[in-house]
C-alpha positions in Angstrom: 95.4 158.2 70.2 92.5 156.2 68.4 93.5 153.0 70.3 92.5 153.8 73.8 88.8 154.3 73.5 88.5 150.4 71.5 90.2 148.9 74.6 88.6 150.6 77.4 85.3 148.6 76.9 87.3 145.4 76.4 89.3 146.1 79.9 85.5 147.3 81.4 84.3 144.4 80.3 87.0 142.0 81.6 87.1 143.8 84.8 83.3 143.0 85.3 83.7 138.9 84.6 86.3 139.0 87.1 83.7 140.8 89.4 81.3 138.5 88.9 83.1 135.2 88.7 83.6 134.3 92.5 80.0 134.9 92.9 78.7 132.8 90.3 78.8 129.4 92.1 76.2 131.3 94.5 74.0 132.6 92.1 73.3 129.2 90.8 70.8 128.5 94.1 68.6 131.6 93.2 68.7 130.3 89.4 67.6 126.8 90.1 64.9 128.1 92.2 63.4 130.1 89.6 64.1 127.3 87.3 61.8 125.2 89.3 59.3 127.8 89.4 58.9 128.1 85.8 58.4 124.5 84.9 56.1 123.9 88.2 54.2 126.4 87.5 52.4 126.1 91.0 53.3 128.6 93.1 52.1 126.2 96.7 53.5 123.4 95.1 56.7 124.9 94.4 57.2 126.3 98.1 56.4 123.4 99.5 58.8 121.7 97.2 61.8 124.6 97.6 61.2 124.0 101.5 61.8 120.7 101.2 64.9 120.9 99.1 66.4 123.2 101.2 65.8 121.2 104.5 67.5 118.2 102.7 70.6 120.3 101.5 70.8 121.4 104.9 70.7 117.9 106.3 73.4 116.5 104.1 75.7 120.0 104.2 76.2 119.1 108.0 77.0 115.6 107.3 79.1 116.2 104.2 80.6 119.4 106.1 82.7 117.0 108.6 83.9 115.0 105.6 85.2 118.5 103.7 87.1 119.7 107.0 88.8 116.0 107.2 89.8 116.5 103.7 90.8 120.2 103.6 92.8 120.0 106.5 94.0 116.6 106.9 93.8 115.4 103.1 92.4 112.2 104.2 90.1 110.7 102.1 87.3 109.2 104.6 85.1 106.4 102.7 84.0 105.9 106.4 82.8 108.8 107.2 79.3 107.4 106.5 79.9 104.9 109.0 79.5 108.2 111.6 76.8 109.8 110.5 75.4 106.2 111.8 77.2 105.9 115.5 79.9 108.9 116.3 83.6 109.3 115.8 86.5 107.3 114.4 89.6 106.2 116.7 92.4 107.6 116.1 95.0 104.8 115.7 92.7 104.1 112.5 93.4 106.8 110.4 96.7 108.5 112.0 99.1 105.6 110.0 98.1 106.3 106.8 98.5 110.3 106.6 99.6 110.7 103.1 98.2 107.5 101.4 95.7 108.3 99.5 95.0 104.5 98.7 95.3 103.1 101.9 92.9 105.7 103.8 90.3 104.4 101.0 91.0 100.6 102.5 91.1 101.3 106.2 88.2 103.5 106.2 86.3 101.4 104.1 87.1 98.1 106.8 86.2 100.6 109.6 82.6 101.5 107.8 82.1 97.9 107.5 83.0 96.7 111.3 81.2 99.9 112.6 78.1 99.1 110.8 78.4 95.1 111.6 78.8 96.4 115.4 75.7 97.9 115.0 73.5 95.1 113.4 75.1 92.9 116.7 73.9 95.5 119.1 70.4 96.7 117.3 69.8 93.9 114.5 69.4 94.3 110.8 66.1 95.0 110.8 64.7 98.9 110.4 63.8 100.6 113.6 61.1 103.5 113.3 61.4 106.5 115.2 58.6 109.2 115.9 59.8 112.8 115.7 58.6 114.6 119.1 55.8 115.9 119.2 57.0 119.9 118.7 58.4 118.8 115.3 54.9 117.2 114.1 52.8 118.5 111.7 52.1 121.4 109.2 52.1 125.5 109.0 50.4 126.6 105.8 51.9 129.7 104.2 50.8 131.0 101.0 48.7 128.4 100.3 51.6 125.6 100.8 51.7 123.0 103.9 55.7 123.0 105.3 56.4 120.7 107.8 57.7 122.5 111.2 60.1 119.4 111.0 61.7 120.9 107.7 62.0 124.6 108.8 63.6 123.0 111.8 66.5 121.5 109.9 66.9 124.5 107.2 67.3 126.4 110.6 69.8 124.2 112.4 71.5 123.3 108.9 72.3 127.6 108.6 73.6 127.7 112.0 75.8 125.3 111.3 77.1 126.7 108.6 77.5 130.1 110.3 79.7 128.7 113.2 82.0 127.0 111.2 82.4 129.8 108.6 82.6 132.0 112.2 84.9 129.6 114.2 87.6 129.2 111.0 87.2 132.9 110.2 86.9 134.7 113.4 88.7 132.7 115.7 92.5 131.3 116.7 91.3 127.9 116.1 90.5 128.9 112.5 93.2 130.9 111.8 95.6 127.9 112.4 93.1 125.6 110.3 93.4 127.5 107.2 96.9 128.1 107.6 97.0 124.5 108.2 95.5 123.9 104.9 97.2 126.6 102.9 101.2 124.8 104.5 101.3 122.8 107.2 104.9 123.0 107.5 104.9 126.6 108.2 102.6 126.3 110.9 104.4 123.6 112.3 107.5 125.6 112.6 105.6 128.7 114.0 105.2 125.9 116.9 101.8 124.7 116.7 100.6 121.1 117.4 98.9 120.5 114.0 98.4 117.0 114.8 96.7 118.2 117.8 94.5 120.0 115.2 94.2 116.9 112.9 92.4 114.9 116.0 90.3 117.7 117.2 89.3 118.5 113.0 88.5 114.9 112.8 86.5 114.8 116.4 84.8 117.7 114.7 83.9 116.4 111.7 82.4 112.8 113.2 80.6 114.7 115.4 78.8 116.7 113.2 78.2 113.4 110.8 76.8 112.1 113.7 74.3 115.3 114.3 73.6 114.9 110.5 72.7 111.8 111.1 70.1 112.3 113.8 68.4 114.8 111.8 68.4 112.9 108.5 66.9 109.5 110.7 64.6 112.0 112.0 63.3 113.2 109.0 62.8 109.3 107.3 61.7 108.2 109.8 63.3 105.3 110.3 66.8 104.1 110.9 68.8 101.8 109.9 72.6 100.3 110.1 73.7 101.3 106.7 71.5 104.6 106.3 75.3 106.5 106.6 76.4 104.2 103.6 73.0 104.9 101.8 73.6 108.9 102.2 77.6 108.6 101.4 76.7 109.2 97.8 75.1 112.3 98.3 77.5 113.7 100.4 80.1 112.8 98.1 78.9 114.3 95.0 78.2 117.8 97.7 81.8 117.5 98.5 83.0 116.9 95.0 81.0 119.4 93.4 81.7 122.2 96.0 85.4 121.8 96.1 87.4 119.3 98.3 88.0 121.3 101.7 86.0 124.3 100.8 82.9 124.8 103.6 81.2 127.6 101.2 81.2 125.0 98.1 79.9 122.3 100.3 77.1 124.8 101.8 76.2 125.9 98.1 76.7 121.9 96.6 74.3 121.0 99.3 71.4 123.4 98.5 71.7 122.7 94.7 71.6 118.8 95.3 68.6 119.2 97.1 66.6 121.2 95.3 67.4 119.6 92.4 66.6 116.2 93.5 62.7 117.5 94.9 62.0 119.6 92.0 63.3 116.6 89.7 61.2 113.9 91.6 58.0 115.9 91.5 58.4 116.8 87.5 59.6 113.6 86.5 59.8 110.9 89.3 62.1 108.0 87.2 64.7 111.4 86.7 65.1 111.9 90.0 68.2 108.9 90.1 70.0 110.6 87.8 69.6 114.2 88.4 72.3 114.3 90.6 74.7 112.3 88.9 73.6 115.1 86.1 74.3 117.6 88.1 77.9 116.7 89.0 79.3 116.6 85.6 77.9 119.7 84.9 79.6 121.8 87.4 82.7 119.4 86.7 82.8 120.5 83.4 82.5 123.7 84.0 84.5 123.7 87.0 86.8 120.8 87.4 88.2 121.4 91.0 84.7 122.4 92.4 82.8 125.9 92.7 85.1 127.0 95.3 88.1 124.9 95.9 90.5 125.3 98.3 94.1 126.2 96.9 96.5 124.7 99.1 100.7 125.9 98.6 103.2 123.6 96.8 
């Protein structure tokens, strides 16, 4: 009779952690925030910073976004995908062959990165071209004593849009009902009678298409463009889909933010950090997580 009242905490107790697990990989945004606050100790300094961050997790979440649906649905490892976030979208006798091979996806994207960006230094040349942002992006609002660019609350706008249609269009819709299923067995769906490859080519449209969006946006905010800016940015999106979970749209949302307010808060405390900070921050969540913050389960 003694018993029960020692294990009711330790079942309360377990109960809660399993509460508050899932949400964790969320609550490390708010914590790195108020990490950053407490060693900038500027309160202008840091919003202008946390802006900042956030419009750059936002830029590379919609390029990095294409490359998680590829994966998740069509477990195709894209090395290209960098390649669109330069030009557009991938043919699809390119990839199509190689469904499956892991090792050959990594070869034949890779070849296609290279041609596309070779096509472009034929058709713009090598060199970098500068680009002015229009003239409704330009300039400053001050807000609590920080300047934010209008540019930069532009892209954390666009970046959560994005994030809400796709989280709407595979929740809410047909579409995304067969995508998930898709990704949890293919086989089934194919059975139900579905055209998954049908899927795979409009998934992979997708997902170029919004590398190519991503793309604007990040030339947009450097600047300047050039033919192997994609290639340049393909390590930040990788670590974003890495450390989010392979296929998971949430994890790559969340991954995005942390990698880019990491990176800002980083280069302002300690500029030469900055290179590694990232890096840093992969093997941390790896350790703790080793398939990602939220990854995406699929059926045996």
């Amino acid at each position: 009779m003694s018993a029960a009242p020692e294990h009711a905490p330790k079942m309360a107790d377990v109960s809660l952690r399993d509460r508050i697990a899932p949400h964790m990989p969320v609550l490390l945004v708010p914590l790195i925030a108020i990490a950053g606050f407490l060693a900038i100790q500027n309160p202008s300094s840091w919003l202008t910073l946390t802006v900042s961050g956030l419009a750059m997790g936002m830029m590379i979440f919609i390029m990095a976004s294409g490359l998680t649906l590829v994966f998740g649905l069509m477990d195709v490892i894209n090395f290209g995908h960098g390649a669109f976030v330069s030009v557009g979208a991938f043919e699809k006798v390119i990839v199509e062959p190689v469904y499956g091979h892991h090792l050959k996806q990594i070869l034949v994207t890779m070849g296609g990165l290279i041609v596309v960006e070779q096509l472009i230094v034929v058709l713009w040349g090598p060199e970098e071209i500068y680009i002015l942002r229009p003239e409704a992006l330009k300039g400053a609002i001050t807000f609590a004593g920080a300047a934010i660019e209008k540019y930069r609350l532009v892209a954390v706008g666009v970046g959560l849009a994005v994030f809400l249609a796709m989280r709407w269009v595979l929740r809410r819709t047909k579409i995304g009902l067969i995508v998930r299923a898709g990704v949890e067995n293919g086989e089934m769906v194919q059975a139900l009678g579905y055209r998954l490859r049908l899927v795979f080519v409009g998934v992979f449209i997708a997902g170029s298409a919004l590398a190519g969006l991503g793309g604007v946006m990040w030339g947009l905010y450097q600047e300047v463009v050039t033919a192997h800016m994609g290639n340049q940015a393909m390590i930040l999106i990788f670590i974003v889909v890495i450390i989010g979970g392979l296929g998971s749209v949430e994890g790559c949302f969340i991954g995005a933010l942390l990698v880019g307010l990491l990176q800002n808060y980083i280069a302002f405390i300690e500029p030469k950090a900055a290179l590694i900070s990232n890096i840093a921050l992969m093997v941390t969540i790896l350790m703790w997580r080793p398939m990602g913050m939220i990854p995406v389960v699929k059926a045996k």
